[in-house]
C-alpha positions as CSV (number, residue, x, y, z in Angstrom):
1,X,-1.1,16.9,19.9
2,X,-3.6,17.7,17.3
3,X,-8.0,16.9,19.0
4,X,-8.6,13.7,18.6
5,X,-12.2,14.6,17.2
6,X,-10.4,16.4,14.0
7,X,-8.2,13.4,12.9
8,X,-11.6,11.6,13.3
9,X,-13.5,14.2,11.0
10,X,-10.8,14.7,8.6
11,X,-10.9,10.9,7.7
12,X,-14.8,10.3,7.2
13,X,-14.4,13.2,4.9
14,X,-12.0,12.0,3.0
15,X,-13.0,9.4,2.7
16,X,-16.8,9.6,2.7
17,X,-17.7,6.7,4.7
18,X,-17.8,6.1,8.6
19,X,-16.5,2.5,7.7
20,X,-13.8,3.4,5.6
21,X,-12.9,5.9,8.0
22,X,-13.1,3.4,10.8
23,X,-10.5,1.0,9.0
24,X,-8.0,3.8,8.3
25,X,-8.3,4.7,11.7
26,X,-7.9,1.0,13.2
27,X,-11.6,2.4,15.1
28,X,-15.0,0.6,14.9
29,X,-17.7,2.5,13.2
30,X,-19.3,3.3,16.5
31,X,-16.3,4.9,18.2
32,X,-15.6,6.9,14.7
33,X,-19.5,8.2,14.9
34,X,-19.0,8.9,18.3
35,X,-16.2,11.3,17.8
36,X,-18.3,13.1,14.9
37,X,-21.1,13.6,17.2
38,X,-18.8,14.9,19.3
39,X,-17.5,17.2,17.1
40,X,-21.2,18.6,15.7
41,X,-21.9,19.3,19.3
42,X,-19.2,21.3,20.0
43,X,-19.3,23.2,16.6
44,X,-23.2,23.1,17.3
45,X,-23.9,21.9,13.6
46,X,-24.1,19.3,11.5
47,X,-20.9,18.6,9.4
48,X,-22.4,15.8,7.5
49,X,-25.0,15.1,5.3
50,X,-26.6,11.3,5.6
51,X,-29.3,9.6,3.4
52,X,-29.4,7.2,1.1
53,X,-26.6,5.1,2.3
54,X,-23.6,8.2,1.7
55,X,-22.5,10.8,3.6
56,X,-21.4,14.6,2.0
57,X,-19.8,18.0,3.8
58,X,-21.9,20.3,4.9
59,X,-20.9,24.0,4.2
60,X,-20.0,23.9,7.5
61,X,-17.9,20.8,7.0
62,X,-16.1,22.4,4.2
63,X,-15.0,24.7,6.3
64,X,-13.9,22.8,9.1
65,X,-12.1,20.4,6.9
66,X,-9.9,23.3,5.2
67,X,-9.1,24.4,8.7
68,X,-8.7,20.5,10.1
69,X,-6.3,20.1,7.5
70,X,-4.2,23.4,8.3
71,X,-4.2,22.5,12.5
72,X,-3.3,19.1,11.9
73,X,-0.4,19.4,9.4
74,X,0.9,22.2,11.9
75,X,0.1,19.7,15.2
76,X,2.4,17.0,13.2
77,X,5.2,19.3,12.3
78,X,5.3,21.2,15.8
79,X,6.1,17.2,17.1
80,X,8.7,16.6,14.7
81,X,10.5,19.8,15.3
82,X,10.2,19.3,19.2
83,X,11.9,15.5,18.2
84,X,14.4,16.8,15.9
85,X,16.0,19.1,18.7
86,X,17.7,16.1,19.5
87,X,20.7,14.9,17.8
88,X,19.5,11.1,18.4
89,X,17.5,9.6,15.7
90,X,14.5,8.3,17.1
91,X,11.0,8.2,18.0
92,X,8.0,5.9,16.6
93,X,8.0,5.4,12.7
94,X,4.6,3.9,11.2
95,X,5.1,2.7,8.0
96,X,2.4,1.0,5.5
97,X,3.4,-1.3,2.6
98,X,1.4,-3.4,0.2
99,X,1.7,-7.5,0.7
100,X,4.8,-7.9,-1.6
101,X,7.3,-5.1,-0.5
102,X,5.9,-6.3,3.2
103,X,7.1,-9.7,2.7
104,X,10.0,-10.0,1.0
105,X,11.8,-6.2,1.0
106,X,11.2,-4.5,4.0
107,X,12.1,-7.1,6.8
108,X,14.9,-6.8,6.5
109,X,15.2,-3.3,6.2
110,X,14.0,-2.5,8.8
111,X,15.7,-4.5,10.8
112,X,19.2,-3.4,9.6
113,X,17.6,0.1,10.3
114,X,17.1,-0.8,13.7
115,X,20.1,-1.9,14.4
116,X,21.7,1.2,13.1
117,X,19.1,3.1,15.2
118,X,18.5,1.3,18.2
119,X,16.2,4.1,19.5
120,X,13.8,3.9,17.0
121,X,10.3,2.4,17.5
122,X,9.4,0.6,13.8
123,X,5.7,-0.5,13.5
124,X,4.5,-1.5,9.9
125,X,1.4,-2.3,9.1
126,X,0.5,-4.2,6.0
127,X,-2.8,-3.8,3.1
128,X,-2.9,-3.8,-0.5
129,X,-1.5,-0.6,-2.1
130,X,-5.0,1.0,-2.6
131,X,-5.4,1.1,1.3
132,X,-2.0,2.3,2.2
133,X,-2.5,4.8,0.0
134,X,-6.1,6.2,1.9
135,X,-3.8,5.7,5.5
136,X,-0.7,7.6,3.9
137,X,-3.8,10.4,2.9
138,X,-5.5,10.0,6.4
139,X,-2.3,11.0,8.4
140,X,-2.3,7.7,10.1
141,X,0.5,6.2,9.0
142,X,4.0,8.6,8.6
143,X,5.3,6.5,5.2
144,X,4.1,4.1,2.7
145,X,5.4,1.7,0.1
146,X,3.4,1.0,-2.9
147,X,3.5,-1.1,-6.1
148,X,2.7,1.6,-8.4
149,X,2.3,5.7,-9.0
150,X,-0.2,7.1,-6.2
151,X,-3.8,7.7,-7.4
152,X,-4.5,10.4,-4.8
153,X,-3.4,14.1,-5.5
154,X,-2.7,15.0,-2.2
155,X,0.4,12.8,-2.2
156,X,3.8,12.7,-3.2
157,X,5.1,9.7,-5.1
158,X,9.3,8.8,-5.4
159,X,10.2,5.4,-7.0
160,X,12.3,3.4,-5.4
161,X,13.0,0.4,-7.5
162,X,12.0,-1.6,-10.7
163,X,10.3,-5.3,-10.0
164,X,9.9,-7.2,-12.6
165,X,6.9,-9.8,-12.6
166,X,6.8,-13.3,-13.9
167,X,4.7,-16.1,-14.5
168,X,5.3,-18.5,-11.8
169,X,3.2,-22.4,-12.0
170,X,4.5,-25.4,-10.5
171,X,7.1,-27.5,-12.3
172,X,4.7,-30.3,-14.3
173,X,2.5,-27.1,-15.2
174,X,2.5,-27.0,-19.4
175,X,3.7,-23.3,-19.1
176,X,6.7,-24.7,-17.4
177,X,8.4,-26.0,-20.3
178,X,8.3,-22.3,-22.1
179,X,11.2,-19.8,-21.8
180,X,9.0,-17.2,-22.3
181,X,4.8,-16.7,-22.9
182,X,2.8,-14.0,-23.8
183,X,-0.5,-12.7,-22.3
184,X,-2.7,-14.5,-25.9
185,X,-0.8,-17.9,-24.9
186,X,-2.0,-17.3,-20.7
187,X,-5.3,-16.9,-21.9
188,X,-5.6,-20.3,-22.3
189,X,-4.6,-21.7,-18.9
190,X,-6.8,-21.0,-15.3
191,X,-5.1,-17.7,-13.4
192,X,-4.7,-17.6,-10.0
193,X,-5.1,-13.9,-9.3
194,X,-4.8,-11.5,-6.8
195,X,-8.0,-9.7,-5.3
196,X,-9.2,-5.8,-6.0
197,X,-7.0,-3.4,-4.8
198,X,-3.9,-5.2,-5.0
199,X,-1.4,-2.9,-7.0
200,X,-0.4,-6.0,-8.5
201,X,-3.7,-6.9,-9.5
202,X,-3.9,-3.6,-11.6
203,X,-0.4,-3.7,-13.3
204,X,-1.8,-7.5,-14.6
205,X,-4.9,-5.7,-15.8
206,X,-3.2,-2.8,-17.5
207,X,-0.5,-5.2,-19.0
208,X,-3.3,-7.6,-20.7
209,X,-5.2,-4.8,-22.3
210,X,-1.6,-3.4,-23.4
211,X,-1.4,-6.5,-24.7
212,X,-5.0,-6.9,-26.8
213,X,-6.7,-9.0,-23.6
214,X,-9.4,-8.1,-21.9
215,X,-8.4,-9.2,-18.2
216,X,-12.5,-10.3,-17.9
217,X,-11.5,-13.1,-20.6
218,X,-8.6,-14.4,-18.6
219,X,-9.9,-17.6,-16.7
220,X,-9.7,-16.5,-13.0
221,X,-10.4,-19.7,-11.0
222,X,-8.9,-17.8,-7.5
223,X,-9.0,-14.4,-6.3
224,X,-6.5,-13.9,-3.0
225,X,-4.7,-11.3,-0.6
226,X,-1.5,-11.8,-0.7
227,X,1.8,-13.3,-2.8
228,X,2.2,-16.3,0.2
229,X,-1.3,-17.5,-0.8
230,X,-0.9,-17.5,-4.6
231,X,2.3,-19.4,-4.1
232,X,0.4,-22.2,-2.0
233,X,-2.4,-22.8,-4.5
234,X,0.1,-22.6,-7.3
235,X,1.5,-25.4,-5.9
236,X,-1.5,-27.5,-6.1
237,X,-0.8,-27.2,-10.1
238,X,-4.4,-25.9,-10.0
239,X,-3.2,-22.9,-12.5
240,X,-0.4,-20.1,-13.1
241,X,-0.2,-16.6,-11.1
242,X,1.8,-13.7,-12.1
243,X,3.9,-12.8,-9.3
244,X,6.9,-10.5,-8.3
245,X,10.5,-12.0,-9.3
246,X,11.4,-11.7,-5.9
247,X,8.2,-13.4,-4.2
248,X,9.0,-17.2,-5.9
249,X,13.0,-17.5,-5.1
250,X,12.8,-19.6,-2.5
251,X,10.7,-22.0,-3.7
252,X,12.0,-21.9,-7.4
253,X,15.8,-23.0,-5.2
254,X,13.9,-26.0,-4.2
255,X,12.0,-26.6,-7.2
256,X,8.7,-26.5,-6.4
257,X,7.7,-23.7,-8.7
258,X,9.2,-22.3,-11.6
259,X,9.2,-18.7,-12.6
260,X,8.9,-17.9,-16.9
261,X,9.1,-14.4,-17.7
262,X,6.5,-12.5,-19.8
263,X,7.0,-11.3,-23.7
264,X,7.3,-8.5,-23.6
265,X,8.8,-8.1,-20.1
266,X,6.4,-6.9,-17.0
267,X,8.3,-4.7,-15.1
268,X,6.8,-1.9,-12.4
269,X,8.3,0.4,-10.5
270,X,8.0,0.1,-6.6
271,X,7.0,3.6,-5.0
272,X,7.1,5.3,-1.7
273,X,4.4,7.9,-1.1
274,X,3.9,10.4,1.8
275,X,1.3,13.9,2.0
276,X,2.9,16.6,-0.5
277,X,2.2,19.5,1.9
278,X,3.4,17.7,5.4
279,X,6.6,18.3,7.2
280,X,9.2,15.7,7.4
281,X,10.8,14.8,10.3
282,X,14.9,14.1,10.3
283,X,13.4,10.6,11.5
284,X,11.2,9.8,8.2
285,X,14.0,11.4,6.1
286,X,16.6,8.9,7.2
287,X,14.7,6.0,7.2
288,X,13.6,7.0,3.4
289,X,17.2,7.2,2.1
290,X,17.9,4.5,3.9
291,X,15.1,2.5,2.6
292,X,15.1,3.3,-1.3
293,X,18.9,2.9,-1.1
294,X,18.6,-0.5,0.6
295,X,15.7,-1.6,-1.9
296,X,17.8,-0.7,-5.1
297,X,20.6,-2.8,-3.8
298,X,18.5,-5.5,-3.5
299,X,16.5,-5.1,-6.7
300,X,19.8,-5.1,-8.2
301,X,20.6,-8.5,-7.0
């Protein structure tokens, strides 16, 4: 219900970037600038600042984006009120989740959440947790699932589960024949990693220097986007990736990979984040209990 042109403004300034803005929107750049323009006309000022390659608020943009925030927080709950005044549970649900909860946890979720709730429209879309987390912050998507603590003060962070990750290389690999390795012995063998962003990708990081090595003197022969990928070149024997548990067990049942746990253990927590301050509907309430019940059960497994 909330203008179109103040979802536009509030995500170029927070994020600070037309393009950024334009990916968080699912927009191109020229249909986001076209909205600001838009905007400054009808406000009759500039919002934005623009040189040297970055944008920055205005003091007229400062004010628009305290008041953008306030109309579209109350535009969101005014819909979700209207919904909740029936006793069906339904209505479009946008969810976000990083590559490995995406893949392997919430399929099937949410498909024993639709058939419990038939009416129920389910659209996820998938990025590494670093983007989820700027589309939870932009209002574009109701939910997300991430695979560590939010970064971003304005949202709110509940853990769901505990995943532990592994070392996982193909069955003739030299790491195979261990029971268990430590970050010193990995240093030693090519990584196949996953890219920037990739909540993963930090929790490695963090765990090597916990552990007394610099992740720049790991041997990263591949940088990639997602679990599915890792698992294909780690096939090719070309080196060892450090993957969630959960990611490897159908191919460790038809041993093509093997999976040897870390000394000491790597485990994370998985998280769901949504806005601290936004009103949630009876719709994104169920489908959270339903959805950190469902991915304890199966962490548990």
């Amino acid at each position: 219900m909330a203008d179109r042109r103040l979802q536009v403004f509030h995500a170029v300034a927070k994020q600070l970037s037309f393009t950024k803005a334009a990916d968080v929107l699912f927009m191109t750049q020229p249909a986001v600038t076209f909205q600001i323009k838009q905007l400054e006309e009808h406000c009759n000022t500039r919002l934005f600042d623009r040189g040297h390659g970055r944008i920055s608020l205005t003091p007229a943009g400062e004010v628009v984006l305290e008041y953008a925030e306030k109309i579209l927080s109350l535009s969101e709950e005014l819909d979700q009120r209207i919904r909740n005044l029936t006793s069906e549970v339904s209505g479009s649900l946008h969810i976000g989740a990083s590559m490995t909860i995406a893949e392997y946890l919430l399929p099937r979720i949410l498909g024993e959440f639709k058939a419990q709730f038939p009416s129920v429209k389910p659209r996820l879309s998938v990025a590494n947790s670093e983007t989820i987390e700027a589309r939870v912050a932009a209002h574009t998507i109701d939910i997300g699932f991430i695979e560590s603590a939010s970064h971003l003060p304005s949202l709110q962070t509940e853990v769901c589960c505990d995943d532990e990750l592994q070392v996982i290389c193909k069955v003739d690999h030299p790491l195979a024949k261990f029971k268990q390795v430590t970050a010193k012995q990995l240093a030693a063998y090519p990584f196949i990693s996953r890219e920037p962003g990739s909540g993963t990708r930090e929790f490695t990081d963090n765990y090597f220097r916990s552990q007394g090595v610099a992740p720049e003197d790991i041997n990263v022969v591949i940088e990639l986007g997602s679990p599915e990928a890792q698992k294909g070149v780690v096939e090719t024997g070309l080196g060892f990736a450090i993957a969630s548990r959960v990611a490897s067990a159908k191919e460790k049942k038809i041993a093509e990979i093997v999976s040897v746990p870390l000394q000491p253990r790597l485990i994370r927590k998985l998280s769901m984040v949504y806005p601290k301050e936004r009103f949630r509907s009876r719709l994104i309430n169920t489908f959270a209990e339903f959805a950190i019940k469902r991915m304890r059960e199966m962490a548990a497994k």
